[in-house]
C-alpha positions in Angstrom: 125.3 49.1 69.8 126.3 52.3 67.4 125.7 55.3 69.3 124.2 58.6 67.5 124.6 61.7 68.4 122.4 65.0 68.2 123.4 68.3 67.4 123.0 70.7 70.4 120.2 73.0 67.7 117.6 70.8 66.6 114.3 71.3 65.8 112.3 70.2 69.1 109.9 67.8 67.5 112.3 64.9 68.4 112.2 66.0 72.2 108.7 66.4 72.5 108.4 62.7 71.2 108.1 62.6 67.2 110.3 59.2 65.9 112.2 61.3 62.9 115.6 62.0 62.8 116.6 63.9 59.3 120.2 63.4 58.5 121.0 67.2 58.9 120.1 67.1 62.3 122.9 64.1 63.7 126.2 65.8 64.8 128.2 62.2 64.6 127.6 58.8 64.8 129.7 56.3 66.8 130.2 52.6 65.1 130.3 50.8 61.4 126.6 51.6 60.4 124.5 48.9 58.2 121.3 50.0 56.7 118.7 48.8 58.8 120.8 48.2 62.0 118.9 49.3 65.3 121.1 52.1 67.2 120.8 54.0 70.3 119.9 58.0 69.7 121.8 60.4 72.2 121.3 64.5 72.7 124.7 66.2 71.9 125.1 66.1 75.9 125.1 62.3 76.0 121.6 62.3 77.4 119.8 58.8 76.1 116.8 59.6 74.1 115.7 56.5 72.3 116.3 53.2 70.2 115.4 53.4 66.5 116.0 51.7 63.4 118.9 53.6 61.0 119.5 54.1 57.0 122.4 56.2 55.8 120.7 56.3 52.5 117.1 58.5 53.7 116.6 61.9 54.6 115.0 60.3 57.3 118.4 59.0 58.8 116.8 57.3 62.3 113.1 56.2 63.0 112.4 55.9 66.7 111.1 52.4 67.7 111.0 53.2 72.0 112.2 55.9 74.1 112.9 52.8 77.0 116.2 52.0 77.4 115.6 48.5 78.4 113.7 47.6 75.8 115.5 45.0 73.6 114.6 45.4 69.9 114.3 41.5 68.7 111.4 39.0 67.3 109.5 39.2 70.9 109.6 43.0 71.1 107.7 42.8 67.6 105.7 40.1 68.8 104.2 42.0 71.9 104.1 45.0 69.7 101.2 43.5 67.6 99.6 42.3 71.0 99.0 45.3 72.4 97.4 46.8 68.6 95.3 44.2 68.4 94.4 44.6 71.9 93.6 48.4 71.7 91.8 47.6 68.4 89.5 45.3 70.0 89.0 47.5 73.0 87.5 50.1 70.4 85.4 47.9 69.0 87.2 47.1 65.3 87.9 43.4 65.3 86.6 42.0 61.7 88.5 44.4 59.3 90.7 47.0 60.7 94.3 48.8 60.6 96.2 46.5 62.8 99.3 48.5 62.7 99.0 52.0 61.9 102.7 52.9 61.3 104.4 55.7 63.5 101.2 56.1 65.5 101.6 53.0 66.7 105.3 52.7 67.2 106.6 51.0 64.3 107.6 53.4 62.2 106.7 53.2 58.2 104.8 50.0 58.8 100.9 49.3 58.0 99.1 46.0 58.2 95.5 45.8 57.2 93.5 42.9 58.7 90.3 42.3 56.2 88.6 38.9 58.2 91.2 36.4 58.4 93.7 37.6 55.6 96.4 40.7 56.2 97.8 42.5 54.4 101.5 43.9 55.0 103.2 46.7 54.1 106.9 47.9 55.2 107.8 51.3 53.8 111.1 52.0 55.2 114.5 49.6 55.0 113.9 48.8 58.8 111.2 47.9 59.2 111.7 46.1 56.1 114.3 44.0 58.2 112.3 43.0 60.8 109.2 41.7 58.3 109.7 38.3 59.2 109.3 38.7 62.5 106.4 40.7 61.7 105.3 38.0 60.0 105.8 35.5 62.9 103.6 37.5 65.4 100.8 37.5 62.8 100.6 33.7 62.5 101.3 33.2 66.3 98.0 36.2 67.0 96.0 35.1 64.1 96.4 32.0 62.7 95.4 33.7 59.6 94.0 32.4 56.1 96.5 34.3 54.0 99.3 37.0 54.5 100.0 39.7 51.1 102.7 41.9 51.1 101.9 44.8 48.9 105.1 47.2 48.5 104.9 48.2 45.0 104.7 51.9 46.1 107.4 54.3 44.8 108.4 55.4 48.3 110.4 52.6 49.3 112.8 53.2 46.6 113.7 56.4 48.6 114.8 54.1 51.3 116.8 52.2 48.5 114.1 49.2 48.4 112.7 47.4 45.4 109.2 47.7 44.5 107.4 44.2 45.2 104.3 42.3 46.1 103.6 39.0 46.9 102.5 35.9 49.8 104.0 36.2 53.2 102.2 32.7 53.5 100.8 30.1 51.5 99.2 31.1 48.2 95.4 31.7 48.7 92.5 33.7 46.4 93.4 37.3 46.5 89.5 38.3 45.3 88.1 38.1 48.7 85.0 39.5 50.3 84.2 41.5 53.5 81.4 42.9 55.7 81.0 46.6 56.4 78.0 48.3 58.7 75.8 45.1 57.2 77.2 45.6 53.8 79.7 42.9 51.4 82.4 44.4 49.2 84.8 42.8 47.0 88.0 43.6 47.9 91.0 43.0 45.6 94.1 42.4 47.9 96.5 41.7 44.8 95.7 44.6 43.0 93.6 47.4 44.4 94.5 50.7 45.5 96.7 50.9 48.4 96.1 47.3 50.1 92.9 46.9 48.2 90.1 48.7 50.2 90.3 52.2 52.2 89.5 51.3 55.6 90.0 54.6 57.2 86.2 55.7 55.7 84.7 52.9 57.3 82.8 54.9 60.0 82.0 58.2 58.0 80.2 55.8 55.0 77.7 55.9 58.1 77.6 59.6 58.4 75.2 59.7 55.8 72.4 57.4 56.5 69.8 60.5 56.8 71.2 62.7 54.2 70.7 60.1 51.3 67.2 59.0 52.0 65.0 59.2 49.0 67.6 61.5 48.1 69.0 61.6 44.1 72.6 61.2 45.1 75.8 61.9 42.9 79.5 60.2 43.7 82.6 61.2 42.3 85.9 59.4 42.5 84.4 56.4 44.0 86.9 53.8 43.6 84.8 50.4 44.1 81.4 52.5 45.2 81.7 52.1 48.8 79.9 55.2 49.6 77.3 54.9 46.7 76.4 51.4 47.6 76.1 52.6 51.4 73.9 55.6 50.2 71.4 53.1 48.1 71.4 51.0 51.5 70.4 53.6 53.3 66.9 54.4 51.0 68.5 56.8 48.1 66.2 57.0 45.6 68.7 56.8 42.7 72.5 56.5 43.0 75.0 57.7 40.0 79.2 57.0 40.5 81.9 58.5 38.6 85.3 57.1 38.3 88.3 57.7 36.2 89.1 54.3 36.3 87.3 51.3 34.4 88.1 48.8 36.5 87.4 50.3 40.1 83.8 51.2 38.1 83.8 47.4 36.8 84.4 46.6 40.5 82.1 48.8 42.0 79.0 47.5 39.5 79.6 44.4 41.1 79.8 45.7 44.7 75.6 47.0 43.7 75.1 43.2 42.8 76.5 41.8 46.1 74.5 44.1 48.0 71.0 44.1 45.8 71.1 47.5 45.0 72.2 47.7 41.0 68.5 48.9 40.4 69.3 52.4 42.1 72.7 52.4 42.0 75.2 52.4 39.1 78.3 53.1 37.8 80.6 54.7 35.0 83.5 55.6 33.4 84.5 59.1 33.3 86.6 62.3 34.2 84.8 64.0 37.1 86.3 66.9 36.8 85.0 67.5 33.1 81.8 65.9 34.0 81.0 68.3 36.8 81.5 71.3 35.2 79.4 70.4 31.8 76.7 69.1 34.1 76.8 72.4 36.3 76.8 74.4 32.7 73.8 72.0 31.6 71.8 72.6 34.9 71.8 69.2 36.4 70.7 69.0 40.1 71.3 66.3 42.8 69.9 66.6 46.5 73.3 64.8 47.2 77.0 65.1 45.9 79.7 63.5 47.2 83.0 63.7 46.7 86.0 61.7 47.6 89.3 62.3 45.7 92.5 60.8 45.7 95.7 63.2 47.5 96.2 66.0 44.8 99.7 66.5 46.4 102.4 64.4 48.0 104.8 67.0 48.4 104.9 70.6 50.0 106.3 71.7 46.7 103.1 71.4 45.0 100.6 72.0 47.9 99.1 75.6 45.9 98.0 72.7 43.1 96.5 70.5 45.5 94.5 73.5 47.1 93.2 74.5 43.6 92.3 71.2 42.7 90.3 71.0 46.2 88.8 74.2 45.5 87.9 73.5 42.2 86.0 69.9 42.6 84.3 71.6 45.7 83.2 74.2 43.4 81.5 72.3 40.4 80.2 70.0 43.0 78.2 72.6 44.8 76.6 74.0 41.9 74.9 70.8 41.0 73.3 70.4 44.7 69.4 71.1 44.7 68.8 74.5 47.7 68.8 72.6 51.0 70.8 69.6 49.7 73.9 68.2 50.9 77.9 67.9 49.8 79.6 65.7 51.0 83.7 65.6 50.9 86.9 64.4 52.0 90.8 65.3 51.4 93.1 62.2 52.4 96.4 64.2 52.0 98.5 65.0 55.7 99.7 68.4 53.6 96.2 69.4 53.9 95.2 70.2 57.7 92.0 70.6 58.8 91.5 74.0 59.1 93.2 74.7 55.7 90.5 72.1 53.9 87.8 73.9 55.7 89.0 77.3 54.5 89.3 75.7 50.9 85.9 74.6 51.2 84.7 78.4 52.0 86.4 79.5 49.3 84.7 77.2 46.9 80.8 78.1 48.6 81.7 82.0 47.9 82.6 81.5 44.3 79.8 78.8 43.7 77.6 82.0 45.5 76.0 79.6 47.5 75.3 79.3 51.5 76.8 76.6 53.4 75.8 75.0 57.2 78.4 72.3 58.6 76.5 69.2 59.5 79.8 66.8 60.7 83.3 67.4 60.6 85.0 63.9 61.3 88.8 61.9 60.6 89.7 58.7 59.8 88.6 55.7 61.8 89.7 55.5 65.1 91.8 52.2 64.3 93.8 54.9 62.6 95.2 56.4 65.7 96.1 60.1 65.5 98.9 61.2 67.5 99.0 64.9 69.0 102.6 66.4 67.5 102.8 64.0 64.9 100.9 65.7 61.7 101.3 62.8 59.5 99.2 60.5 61.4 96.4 63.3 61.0 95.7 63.1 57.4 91.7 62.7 56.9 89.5 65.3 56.6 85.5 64.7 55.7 83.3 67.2 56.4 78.9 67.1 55.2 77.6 70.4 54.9 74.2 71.5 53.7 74.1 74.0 50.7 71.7 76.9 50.6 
């Protein structure tokens, strides 16, 4: 197996258990190295650290698969990999749709698999795990026996890894508009051609957070995708529901989502920038007893992170001034680059220069079939927070 070796000054995230090796931080490596091939990691004393899969052509030069030695890296290794998620899934009670596999925090670096019912679907991020996605495959029909597997890598980060952008069945063709149950509630859920794999499981448990804030409440939602939160808030006894999106066809999506569920008497959607919207409402006067916001990562990169917190600020701000005196905002930030304290310090920010009082209510993450790993930020990424506005 090619042998690499550390230089003797790294950073110590590696040794305190994080899976990345950057390129800058390998002193030599030992053997004719194939993108994708699984090598053994070394400190610059020879000490064994770990087994990961390699790619001469990332930043990221190694991703740690197991710091066991006498682990062997083949189709079984994968196979009892998805064994033991599915197993700590179903010990924490998230069975019918869940993140099987959720990447590094799980120990397969760059790789997510979404399970909606009987129908998964796939993505592998990195050129190694790339490798291995048959066998990925494999240990989902051996688990599952599922009705459908999608792979959906048309995301821009795999060419970084030198990988095309594609999408497509991992299993017999099957109807890709398919519908699942959440907290007693159906969506639509577009697998082809949603965002991300078609549905953002990690909210599931906070859409509950605000069963008592919403009731007979006149609620606002702004970048709600297919109205997840705005259908949950009309379920839960709002007396009338407004969403905002950018996007025609998530608002096309999430009109339907009110059918399934009843609820298209209170609750509706429309097409719109909520940015613009918010602040000529705020300048008209209108008041909700509930706004809630949920907008997509305004940053990717650590490069732009000072745009990211005004854009946070900002939406924060106009949303607060269109909240009722003893209403409720509710908000999230889905970028990693964003850690929790920082989002709560943005969110400050915005109550002082909206000159309004605020009173935390909940602070929560993602979903706990998201696993967050201590040392390993990344995995740490969702932040929503309900506070009441004075």
């Amino acid at each position: 197996m090619i042998s690499v070796y550390l230089k003797r000054k790294i950073a110590p995230r590696v040794a305190n258990g994080h899976p990345w090796v950057f390129a800058n931080e390998v002193e030599r490596i030992d053997g004719d190295v194939q993108g994708g091939d699984v090598v053994e990691l070394f400190s610059h004393d020879k000490k064994f650290i770990g087994k990961g899969y390699i790619n001469p052509k990332s930043q990221i030069l190694v991703r740690l698969l197991t710091r066991n030695r006498a682990d062997v890296i083949n189709e079984h290794y994968f196979l009892e990999g998805l064994r033991q998620c599915w197993d700590y899934r179903k010990k924490i009670g998230y069975t019918e749709n869940c993140r099987l596999v959720f990447g590094e925090a799980d120990g397969f670096p760059q790789l997510i698999v979404d399970k909606f019912n009987d129908y998964f679907v796939i993505q592998t991020l990195a050129l190694g795990i790339d490798t291995w996605k048959p066998a990925i495959v494999n240990a989902i029909n051996t688990i599952f026996e599922p009705k459908g597997i999608y792979e959906r890598n048309d995301v821009p980060v795999r060419e970084l890894e030198g990988l095309p952008q594609q999408k497509g069945f991992l299993s017999a063709p099957f109807d890709t508009q398919i519908i699942i149950t959440e907290n007693g509630l159906r969506f639509h859920v577009d697998i082809e051609n949603g965002q991300k794999t078609g549905y953002f499981l990690d909210q599931q448990d906070n859409r509950k957070a605000i069963q008592h804030i919403v009731k007979d409440a006149e609620v606002l939602g702004a970048f709600t995708y297919t109205g997840t939160f705005e259908i949950h808030a009309a379920h839960y006894g709002a007396k009338s529901v407004l969403g905002l999106d950018i996007s025609a066809n998530a608002v096309a999506q999430a009109n339907r989502n009110a059918e399934l569920n009843g609820v298209q008497d209170r609750c509706r959607f429309e097409t719109a920038n909520a940015f613009d919207v918010l602040k000529q409402w705020g300048k008209e006067g209108k008041q909700y007893d509930v706004v809630m916001l949920d907008p997509p990562a305004f940053t990717k990169s650590r490069e732009t992170i000072q745009k990211a917190i005004t854009g946070y600020k900002e939406i924060n701000l106009r949303g607060m001034k269109l909240i009722r005196p003893g209403g409720f905002l509710v908000t999230s930030s889905c970028t990693n680059l964003v850690g929790p304290e920082l989002f709560l310090q943005i969110i400050e920010m915005a109550a002082k220069d909206a000159r309004r009082k605020i009173r935390q209510v909940t602070f929560q993450t993602q979903a706990p079939d998201h696993p967050i790993i201590w040392g390993m930020e990344n995995t740490q990424y969702l932040k929503f927070l309900v506070v009441q506005v004075q």
